[in-house]
VOKOLBA-164857 format. One record per residue: x, y, z of N, C-alpha, C in turn; residue in three letters. Coordinates in steps of 0.05 Angstrom, whole numbers, plus 5000, padded with zeros to 4 digits. Example, Ala and Ser with C-alpha at 12.3 -4.5 7.8 and 13.67 -1.06 7.14 Angstrom:
! residues 2
526448865156524649105156526449345156ALA525749555142527349795143525850015157SER
***
This chain:
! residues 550
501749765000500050005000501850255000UNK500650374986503350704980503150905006UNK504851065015504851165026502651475026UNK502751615040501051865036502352065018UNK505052065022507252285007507252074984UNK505951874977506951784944503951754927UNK502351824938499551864928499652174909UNK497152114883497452304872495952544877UNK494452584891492752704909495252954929UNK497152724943498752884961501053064942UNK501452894920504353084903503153274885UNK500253354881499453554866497753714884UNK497753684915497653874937500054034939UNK501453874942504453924956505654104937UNK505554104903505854234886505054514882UNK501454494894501554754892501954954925UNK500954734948500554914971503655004973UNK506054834976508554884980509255144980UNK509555194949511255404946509855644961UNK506555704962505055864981506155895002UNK506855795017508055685053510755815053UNK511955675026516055755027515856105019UNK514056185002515056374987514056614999UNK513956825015513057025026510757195006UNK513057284989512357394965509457214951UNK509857024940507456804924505356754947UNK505756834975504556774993501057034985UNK503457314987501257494990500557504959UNK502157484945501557504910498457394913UNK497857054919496456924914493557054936UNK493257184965492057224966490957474953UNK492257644956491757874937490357884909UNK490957684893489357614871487557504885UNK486857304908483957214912481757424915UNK483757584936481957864950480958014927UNK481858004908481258264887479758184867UNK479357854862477157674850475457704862UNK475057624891472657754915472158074905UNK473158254907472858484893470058554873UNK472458504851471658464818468158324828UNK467758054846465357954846462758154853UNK464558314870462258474889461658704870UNK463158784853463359024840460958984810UNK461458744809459758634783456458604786UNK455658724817452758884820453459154821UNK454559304819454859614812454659704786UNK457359464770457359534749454359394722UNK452159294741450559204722450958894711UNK454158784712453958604705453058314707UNK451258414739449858154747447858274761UNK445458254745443358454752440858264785UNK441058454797439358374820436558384821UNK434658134828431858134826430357924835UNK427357954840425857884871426957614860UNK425257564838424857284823425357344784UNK425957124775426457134748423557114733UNK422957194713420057134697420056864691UNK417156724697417156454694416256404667UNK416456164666415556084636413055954631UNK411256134628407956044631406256104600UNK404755924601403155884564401456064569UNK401056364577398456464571400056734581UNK399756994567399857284584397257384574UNK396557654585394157714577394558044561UNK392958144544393658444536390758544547UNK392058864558389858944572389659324557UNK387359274552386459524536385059794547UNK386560024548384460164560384560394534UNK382560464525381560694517381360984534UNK381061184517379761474524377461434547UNK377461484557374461504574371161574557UNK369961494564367861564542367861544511UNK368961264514369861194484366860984487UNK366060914458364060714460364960424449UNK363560264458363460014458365559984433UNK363859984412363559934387367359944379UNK367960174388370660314376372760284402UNK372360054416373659914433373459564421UNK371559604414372459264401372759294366UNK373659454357374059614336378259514342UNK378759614361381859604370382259264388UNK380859214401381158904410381058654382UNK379058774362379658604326381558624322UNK382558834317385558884304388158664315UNK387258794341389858594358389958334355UNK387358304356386258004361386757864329UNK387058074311388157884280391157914278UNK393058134283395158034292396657784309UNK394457794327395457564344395757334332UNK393257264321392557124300394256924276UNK395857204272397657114245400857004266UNK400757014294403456894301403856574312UNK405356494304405556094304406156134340UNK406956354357406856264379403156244394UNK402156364387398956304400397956124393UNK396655994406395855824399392255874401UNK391156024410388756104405387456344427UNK386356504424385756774449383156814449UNK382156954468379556994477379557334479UNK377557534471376657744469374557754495UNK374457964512372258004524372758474523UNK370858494513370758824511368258854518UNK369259134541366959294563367059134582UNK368458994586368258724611371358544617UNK371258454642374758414642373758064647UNK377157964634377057694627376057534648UNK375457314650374557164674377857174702UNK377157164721379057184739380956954738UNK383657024737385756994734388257044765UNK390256964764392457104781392557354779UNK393657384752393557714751391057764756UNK388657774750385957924752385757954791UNK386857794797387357784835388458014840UNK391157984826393658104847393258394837UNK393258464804392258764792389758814798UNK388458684802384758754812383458884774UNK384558714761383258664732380858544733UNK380458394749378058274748375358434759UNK376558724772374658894780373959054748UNK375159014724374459254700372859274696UNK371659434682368859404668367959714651UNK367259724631367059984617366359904591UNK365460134572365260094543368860264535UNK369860334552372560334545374960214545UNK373959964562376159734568375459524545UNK377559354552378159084539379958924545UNK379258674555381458484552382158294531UNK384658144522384357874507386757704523UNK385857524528387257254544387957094515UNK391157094531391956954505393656714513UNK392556564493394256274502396156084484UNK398356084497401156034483400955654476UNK403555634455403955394449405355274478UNK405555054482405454954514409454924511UNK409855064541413055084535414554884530UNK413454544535414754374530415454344494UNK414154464481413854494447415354684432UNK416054984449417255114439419655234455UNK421755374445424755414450423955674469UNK422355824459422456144474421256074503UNK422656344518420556314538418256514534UNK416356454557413956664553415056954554UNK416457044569417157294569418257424541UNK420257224532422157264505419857374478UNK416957164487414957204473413757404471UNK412657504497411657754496413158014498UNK416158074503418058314492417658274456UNK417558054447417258084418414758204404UNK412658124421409258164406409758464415UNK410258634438408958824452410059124432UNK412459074421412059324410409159344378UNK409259104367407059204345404259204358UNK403659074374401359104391401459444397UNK403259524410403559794425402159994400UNK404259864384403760084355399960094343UNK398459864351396659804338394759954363UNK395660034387393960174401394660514406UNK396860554392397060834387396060954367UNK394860784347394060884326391260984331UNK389860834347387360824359387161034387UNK388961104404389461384419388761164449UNK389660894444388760664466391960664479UNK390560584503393860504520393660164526UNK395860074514395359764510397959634520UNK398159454540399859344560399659024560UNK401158934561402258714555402658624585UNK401258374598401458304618401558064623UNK404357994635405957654644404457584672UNK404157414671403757284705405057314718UNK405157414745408057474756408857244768UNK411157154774412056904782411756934817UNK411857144826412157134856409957304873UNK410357484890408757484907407257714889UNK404257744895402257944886403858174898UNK403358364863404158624867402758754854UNK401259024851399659194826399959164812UNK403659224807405559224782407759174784UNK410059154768413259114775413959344789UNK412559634777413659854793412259994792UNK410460074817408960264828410260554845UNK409060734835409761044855408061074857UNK407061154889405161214903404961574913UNK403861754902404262024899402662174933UNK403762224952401862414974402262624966UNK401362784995400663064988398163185003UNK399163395000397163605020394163664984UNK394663734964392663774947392963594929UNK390363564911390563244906391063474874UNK389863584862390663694841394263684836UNK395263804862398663754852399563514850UNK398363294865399063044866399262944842UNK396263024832396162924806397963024777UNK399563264778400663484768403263244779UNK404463124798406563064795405962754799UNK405062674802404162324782405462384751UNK403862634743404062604716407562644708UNK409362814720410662884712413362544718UNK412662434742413162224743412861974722UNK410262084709409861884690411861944667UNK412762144665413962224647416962054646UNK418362214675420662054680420761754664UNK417761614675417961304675419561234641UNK417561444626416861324594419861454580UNK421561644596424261724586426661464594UNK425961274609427761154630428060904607UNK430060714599429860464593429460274607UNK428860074584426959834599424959784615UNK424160154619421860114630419560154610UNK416660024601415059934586412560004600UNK410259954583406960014588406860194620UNK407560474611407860624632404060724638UNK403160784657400960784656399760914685UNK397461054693396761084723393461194722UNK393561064748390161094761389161264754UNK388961504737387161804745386261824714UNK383661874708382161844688382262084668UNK382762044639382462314631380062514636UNK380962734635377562984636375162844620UNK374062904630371162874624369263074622UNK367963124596367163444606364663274619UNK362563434633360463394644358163624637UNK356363574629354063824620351963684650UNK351063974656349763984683346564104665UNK344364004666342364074657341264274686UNK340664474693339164664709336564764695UNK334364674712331764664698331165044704UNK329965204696328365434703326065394706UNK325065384740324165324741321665534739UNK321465814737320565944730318865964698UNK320465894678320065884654318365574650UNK319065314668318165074664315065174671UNK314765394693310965384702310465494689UNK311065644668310465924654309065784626UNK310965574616309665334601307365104602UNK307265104634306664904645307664684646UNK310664604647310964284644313064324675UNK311464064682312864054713317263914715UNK317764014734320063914734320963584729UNK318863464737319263214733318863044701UNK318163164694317263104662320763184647UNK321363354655323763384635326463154649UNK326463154669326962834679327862594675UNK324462664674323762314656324262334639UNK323762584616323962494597328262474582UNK329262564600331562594598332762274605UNK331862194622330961864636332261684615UNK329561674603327861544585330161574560UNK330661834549332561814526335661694523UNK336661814547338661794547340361454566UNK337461284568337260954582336560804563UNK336160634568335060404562332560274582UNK329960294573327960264591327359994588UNK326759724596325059504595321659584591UNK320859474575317759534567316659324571UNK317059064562315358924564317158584554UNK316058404551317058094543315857964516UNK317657934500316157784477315857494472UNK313657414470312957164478313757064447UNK314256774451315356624432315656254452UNK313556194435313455844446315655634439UNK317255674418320155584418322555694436UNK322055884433324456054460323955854494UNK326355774498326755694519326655904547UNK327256214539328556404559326256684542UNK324956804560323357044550325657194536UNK323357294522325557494502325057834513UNK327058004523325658334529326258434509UNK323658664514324158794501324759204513UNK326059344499327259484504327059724498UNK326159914507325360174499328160424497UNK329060484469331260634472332260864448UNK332561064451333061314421335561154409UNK335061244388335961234370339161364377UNK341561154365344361344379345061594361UNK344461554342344161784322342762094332UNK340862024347338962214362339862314384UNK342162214404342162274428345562294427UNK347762364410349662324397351562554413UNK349562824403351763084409349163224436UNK350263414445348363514475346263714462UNK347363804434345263934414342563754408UNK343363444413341263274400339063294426UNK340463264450339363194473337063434480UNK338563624477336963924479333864044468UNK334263824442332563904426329563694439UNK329763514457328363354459325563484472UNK323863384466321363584469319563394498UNK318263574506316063524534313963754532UNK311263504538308563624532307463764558UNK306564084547305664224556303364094574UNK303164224591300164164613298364374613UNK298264504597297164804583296264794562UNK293464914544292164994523292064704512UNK293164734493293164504474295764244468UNK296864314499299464084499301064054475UNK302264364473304564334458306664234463UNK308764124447310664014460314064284458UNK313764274483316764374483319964234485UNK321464444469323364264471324964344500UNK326464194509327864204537329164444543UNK331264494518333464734515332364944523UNK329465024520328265304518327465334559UNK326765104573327165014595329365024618UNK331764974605334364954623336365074612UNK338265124640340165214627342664974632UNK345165044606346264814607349464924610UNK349964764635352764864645354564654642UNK357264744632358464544617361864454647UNK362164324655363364214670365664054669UNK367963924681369363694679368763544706UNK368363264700367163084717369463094741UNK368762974769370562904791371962704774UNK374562584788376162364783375762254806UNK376162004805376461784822378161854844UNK377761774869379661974890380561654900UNK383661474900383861214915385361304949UNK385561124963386161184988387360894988UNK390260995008391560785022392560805051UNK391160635073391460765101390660945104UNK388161075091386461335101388261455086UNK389761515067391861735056391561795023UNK390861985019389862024991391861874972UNK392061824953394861794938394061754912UNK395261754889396061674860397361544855UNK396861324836398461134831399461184800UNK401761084806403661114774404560804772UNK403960684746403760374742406360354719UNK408060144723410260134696410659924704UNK412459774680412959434681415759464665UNK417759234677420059234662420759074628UNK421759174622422558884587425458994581UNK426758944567429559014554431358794556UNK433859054566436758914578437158844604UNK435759144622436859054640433159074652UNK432058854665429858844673428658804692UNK431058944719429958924747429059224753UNK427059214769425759544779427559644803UNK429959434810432159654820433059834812UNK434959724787436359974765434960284756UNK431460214755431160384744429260604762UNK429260444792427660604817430560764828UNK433460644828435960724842436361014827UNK435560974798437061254783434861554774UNK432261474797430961734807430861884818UNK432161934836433062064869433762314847UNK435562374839436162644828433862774808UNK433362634788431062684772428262774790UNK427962694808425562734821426762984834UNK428163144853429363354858429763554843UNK429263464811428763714796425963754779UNK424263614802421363694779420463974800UNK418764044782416364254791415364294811UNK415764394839413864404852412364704870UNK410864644877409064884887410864994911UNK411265334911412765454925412865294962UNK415765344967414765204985414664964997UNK414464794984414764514989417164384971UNK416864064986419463954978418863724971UNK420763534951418963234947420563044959UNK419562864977420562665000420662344978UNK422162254979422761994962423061784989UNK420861534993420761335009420761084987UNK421960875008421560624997420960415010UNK420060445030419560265049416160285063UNK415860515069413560545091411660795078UNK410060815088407961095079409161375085UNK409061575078409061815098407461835129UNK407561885135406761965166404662185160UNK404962335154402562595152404062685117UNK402162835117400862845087401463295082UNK403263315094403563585094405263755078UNK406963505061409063605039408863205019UNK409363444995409063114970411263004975UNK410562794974411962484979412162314949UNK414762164937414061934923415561694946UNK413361464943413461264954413961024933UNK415560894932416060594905415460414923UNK413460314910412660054920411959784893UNK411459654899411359404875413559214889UNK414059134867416158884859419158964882UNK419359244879421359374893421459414917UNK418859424929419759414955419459154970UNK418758874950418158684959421258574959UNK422258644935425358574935427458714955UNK426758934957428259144982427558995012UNK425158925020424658725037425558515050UNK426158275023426957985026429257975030UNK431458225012433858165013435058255035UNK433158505045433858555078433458475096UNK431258255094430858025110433357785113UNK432757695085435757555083438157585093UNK438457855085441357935096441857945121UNK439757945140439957935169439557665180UNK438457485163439157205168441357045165UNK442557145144445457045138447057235156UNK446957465163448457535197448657395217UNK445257315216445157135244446356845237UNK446456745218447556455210450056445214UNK451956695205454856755206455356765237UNK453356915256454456975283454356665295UNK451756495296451656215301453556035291UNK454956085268456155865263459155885276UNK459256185282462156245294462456175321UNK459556235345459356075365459355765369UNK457855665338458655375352461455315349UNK462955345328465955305331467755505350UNK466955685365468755675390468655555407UNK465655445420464955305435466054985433UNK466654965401467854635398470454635398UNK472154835387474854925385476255065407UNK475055215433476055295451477955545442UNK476855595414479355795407477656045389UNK478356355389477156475381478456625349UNK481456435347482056585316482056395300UNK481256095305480755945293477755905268UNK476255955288473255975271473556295252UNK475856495258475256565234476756565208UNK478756395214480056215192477856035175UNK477055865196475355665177472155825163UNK471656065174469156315158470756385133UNK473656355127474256515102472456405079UNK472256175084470856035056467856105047UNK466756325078464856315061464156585028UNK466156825044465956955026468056795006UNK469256665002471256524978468056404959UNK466456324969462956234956463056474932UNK462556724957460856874932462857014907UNK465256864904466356934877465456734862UNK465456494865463256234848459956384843UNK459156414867456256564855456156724836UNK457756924848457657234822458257124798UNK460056964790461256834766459556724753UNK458356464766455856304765454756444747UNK453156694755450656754748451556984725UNK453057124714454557214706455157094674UNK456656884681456756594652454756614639UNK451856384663449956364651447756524653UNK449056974650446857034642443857094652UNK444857044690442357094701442257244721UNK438657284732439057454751439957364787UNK441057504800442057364824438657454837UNK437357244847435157324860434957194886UNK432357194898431857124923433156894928UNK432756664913433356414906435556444915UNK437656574895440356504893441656574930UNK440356854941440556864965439756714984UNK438856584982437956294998441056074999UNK440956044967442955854966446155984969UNK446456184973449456344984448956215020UNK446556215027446356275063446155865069UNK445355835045445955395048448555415049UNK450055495026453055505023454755515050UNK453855725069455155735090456155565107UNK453655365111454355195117456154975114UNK457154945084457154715074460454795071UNK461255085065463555115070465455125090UNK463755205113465255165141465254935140UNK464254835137464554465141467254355125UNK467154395110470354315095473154445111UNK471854755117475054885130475154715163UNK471854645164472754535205474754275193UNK474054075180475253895161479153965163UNK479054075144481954175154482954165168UNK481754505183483754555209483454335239UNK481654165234480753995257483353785252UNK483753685230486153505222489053585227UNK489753885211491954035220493054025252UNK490353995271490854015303491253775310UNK490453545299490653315304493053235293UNK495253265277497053165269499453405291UNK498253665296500253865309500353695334UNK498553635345498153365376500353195379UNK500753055354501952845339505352955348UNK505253225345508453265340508953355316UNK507453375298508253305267509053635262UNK510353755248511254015241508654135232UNK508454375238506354575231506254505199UNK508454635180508254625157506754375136UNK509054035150508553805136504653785151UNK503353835170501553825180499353975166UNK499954225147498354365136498554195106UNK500254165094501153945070498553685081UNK499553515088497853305099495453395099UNK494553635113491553615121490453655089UNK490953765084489953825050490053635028UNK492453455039492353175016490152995019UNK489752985051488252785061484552815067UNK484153175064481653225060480553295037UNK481653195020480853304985479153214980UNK480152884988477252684984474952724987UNK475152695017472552745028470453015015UNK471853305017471453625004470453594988UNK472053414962471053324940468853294934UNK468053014950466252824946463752964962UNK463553144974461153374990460653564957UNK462853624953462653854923460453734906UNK463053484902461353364877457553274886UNK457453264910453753144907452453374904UNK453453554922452253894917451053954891UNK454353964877453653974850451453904836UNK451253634839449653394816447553424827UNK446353484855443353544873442953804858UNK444154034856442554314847443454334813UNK443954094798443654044773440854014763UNK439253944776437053834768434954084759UNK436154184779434154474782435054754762UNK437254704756438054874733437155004707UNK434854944713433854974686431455054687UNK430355084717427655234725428555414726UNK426055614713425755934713426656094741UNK424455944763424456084786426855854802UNK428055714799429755584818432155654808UNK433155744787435455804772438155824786UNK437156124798439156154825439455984842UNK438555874851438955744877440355514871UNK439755394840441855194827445055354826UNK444955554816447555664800449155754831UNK447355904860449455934872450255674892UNK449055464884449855274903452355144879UNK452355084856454254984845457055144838UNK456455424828458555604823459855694851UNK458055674869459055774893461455524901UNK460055284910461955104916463854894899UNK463755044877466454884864468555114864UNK468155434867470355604861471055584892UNK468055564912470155584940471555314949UNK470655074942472054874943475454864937UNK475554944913478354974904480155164916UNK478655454926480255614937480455604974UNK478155364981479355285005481355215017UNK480554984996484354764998485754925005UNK486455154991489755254991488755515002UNK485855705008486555975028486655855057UNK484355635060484055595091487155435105UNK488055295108489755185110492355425108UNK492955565092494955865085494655985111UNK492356095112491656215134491556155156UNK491355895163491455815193494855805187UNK496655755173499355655179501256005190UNK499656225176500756505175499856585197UNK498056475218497456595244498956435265UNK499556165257499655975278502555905281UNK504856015252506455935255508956075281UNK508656255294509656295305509256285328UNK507556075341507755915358509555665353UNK510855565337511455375324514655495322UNK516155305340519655445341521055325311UNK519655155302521654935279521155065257UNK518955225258518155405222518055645229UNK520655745250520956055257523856095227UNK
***
């Protein structure tokens, strides 16, 4: 049986840890390039090149397009623009067939939950539910699908003066939108004055898409005021012009038409003509019978006066707090609502505001009182601002626990943080990981950095637990750091390798992605840079206790 020093395991340790140990110089060379790979990793979320987000878009057979028109648009010339789309759609080999519902929102859905779509309803809305070829059949994902359809769609609802949005299922937790601004304020008029100007920001910004918000265009409103002087003077009572205003401008039920084949009565429907009741000139002209002489009929106009108005808007409230909502969704390059919520802070500091006041930028909580405008981001963004701050204080607490149990087992306090180097040695495999293959580091992947932890202290206790056991021995600090590393490869190894091959499986889910990529990239780059930092490091603290490697 061969010795330990004649195994190939021990002479291609010894090859590389060696000269680390002898050479002062190659000593710090080598960490210094690790440190600055750790670096470069951390830097590669600054510089964009590894973009951060809640969850990745899943890959689901159906998004939906959601249509809103002008306000007081009619039916007719809302499904006039849902045809159109609906024959585009038509002509693409990814649909596989869609459903139209206009003046009325699609049957409830996730999204129809979490956006409250399923509350629509208007002769100015429209939905169409559309349903994809099934992902096992085709190469794209759903998302890939709908960044492709949404700009000619877009185009086919600007032509029509429609705002038309393209909407994915969201893969994670219910949000309005990917990115919501929530507008306070002392007057709701400026609120709405800087919603708008916010909306603006949105539609200048990239990758941000179907920018859109709660507050309805004007509406004029005509106020009929009867005279009531001139109505007695005619004789026709106030209530007659009314009704008859009622009556024209409704739809009355009159009566049922019988039919002995019909399973279900048939109504019937008392209603003017739309041609007749079209412009407020038509309405005006509508006549009511005198209660005088010979019951002439007058027309209304000569009766009232008519004052011309813009309707209230919808007033929403959150926590009793007036607000406006500003709605936008991400698509492009870079397609997290961090990037493009992080690079507002200055832009918002130079909009418009009423003498006097100042605009407060939150991302977390409401305003408190309502006495100067506020923007608040909420969506996708603050759910992600959330988790990862959650996270991050769990993987604190995991780091502080794991450092107590190994003093408590080690009796020693510079030991456990020798065997912690490995865990940030992980997140240069992560960053890399995800980086290669092109993805986003998300919740997931932060989950699987805070598994990692574990799994790498476990290799460095591995080590330095052996290194102490052979120093027991008598054995020289140096040949003892050699040894420990020949003789725990195996084992390190063989932990790497199942890691690996366990979060292989999952590689290829949408929403598990991360959590594959940082459990594998993580522990094969920190695997390798264990071997030779943990072991380095315990020998550069410990050696001078050690008279034979002075």
């Amino acid at each position: 049986e061969k010795s330990l020093e004649e195994t190939l395991i021990y002479k291609i340790y010894h090859k590389f840890e060696s000269p680390l140990i002898e050479s002062k110089k190659k000593r710090w060379l080598f960490l210094g390039i690790t440190f600055l790979l750790l670096l470069g990793s951390i830097a590669m979320f600054f510089t964009k090149s590894v973009a951060v987000k809640m969850l990745p878009f899943d890959n689901k057979n159906e998004f939906q397009v959601v249509i809103d028109m002008p306000e007081g648009t009619t039916l007719e010339r809302t499904g006039v623009v849902a045809r159109e789309i609906a024959q585009y759609l038509n002509t693409r080999p990814e649909v596989v067939n869609y459903q139209s519902y206009v003046g009325t929102s699609a049957p409830i859905t996730f999204n129809g939950l979490v956006r409250h779509y399923d509350m629509r309803g208007g002769s100015n809305m429209a939905d169409i539910q559309v349903n994809l070829v099934d992902k096992g059949d085709r190469s794209a994902q759903s998302h890939e699908i709908a960044s492709l359809l949404r700009p000619q769609i877009q185009r086919i609802g600007e032509k029509f003066n429609a705002n038309v949005k393209i909407v994915e299922v969201p893969p994670g937790p219910p949000v309005l939108s990917t990115i919501v601004g929530e507008v306070y304020g002392p007057d709701y008029d400026t609120q709405i004055d800087i919603a708008n100007q916010v909306q603006q920001l949105l539609k200048n910004t990239s990758d941000v898409v179907d920018v859109d918000w709660m507050v309805e265009a004007d509406q004029i409103k005509y106020e009929f005021i009867i005279d009531r002087e001139k109505a007695m003077l005619y004789g026709v009572a106030p209530e007659q012009i009314v009704h008859t205003m009622n009556m024209a401008l409704s739809e009355r039920a009159v009566t049922n038409l019988y039919d002995e084949n019909a399973s279900n009565q048939i109504g019937l429907i008392l209603a003017l003509d739309e041609k007749e009741k079209s412009t407020i000139q038509d309405i005006a002209q509508l006549k009511v019978k005198s209660q005088q002489g010979n019951g002439n009929m007058v027309p209304i106009a000569d009766l009232v006066h008519i004052e011309q108005t813009t309707r209230a808007k919808n007033i929403y409230r959150k926590n009793q707090k007036r607000v406006v909502y500003v709605l936008a969704d991400m698509a492009g390059e870079l397609e997290s609502p961090v990037y493009a919520i992080l690079g507002m802070t200055d832009k918002l500091k130079a909009m418009d505001l009423p003498k006097g006041y100042s605009l407060d930028e939150l991302y977390i909580k409401q305003p408190d009182f309502e006495d100067n405008y506020t923007v608040k981001w909420d969506g996708e963004w603050q759910i992600t601002l959330e988790v990862f701050r959650d996270l991050g204080l769990a993987f604190l607490g995991v780091i502080i626990i794991i450092y107590i149990l190994i003093v408590g087992w080690f009796q020693n306090f510079k030991a456990p943080i020798v065997m912690m180097v490995a865990i940030p040695l992980s997140l240069i495999g992560i960053v890399l990981g995800h980086w290669m293959l092109d993805a986003f580091f998300t919740a997931t992947s932060f989950i699987g950095m805070i598994a990692l932890a574990g799994i790498m202290v476990r290799n460095s206790v591995l080590l330095i637990d052996f290194i102490n056991l052979r120093l027991a021995e008598g054995t020289p600090l140096k040949l003892a750091v050699i040894e420990a590393g020949a003789v725990r490869t195996t084992p390190i190894l063989l932990t790497a390798g199942t890691v690996v091959i366990g979060a292989f499986v999952i590689l290829f889910d949408p929403i598990f992605q991360g959590l594959a990529i940082s459990l594998m990239g993580g522990t094969i780059v920190s695997t390798v840079l264990t071997l030779l930092v943990v072991p380095l490091v315990y020998y550069m603290i410990e050696r001078k206790n050690y008279k034979d490697l002075k």
